[in-house]
N, C-alpha and C positions, 0 to 999 in steps of 0.2 A: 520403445520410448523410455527413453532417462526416468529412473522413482524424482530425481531432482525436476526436471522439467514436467511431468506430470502433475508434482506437486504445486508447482506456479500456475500452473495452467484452473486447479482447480480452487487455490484461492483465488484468482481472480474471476472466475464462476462466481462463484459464491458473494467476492465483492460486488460484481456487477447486478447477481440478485437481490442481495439487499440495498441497492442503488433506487434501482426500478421497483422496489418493496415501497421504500422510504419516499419513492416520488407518490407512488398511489396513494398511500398514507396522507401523506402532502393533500392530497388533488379530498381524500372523502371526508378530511377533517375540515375543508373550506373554511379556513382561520389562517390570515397570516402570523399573529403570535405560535400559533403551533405550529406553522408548517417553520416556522425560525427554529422553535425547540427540535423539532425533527432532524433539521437538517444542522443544524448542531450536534447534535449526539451523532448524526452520521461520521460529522468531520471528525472525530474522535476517532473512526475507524480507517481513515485512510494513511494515514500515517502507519499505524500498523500494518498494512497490507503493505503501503513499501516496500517496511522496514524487512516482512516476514519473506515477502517474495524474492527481495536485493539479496537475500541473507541466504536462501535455496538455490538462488545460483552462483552466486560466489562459491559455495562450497561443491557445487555441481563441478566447478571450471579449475578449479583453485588446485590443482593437481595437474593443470595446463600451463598454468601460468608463472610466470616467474615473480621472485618477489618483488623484483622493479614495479612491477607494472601491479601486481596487488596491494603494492604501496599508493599507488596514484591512484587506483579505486577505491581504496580506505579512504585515503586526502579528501576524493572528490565525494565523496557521501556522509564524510564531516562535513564538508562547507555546507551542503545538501542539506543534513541536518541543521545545521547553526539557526542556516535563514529560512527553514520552516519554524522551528521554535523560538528562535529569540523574539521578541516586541521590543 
């Protein structure tokens, strides 16, 4: 197995544990104010996990690839960006 694929593999482990962490959280705090806070401070973390996993395999693939087309992967994960963060 690829260190580059390994590595995606196990942040999204990890994401998905603290997914179902932050739901049980949720469920034994029985407050919707906190379970808002909770899953607030989660949505903080997905963007990162993206950005960190987009970012392990580009560089996994990116010695495959021509620049044509990791131009258009760039493009498309600006836009990707734009319209997760702008308001």
């Amino acid at each position: 197995m690829s260190k580059y694929l390994l590595g995606m593999v196990l942040i999204r482990i990890l994401s998905g544990t603290l997914e179902i962490t932050a739901a049980l959280i949720m469920y034994r705090l029985n407050s919707l104010e906190k379970a808002l806070l909770v899953n607030s401070t989660l949505a903080l973390v997905g963007p990162f996990v993206l950005i960190t996993t987009t970012a392990l395999g580009l560089v996994g693939v990116a010695d495959k690839l021509s620049y044509s087309k990791l131009l258009w992967i760039i493009a498309g994960l600006t836009c990707l960006f734009i319209g997760i963060f702008k308001r």
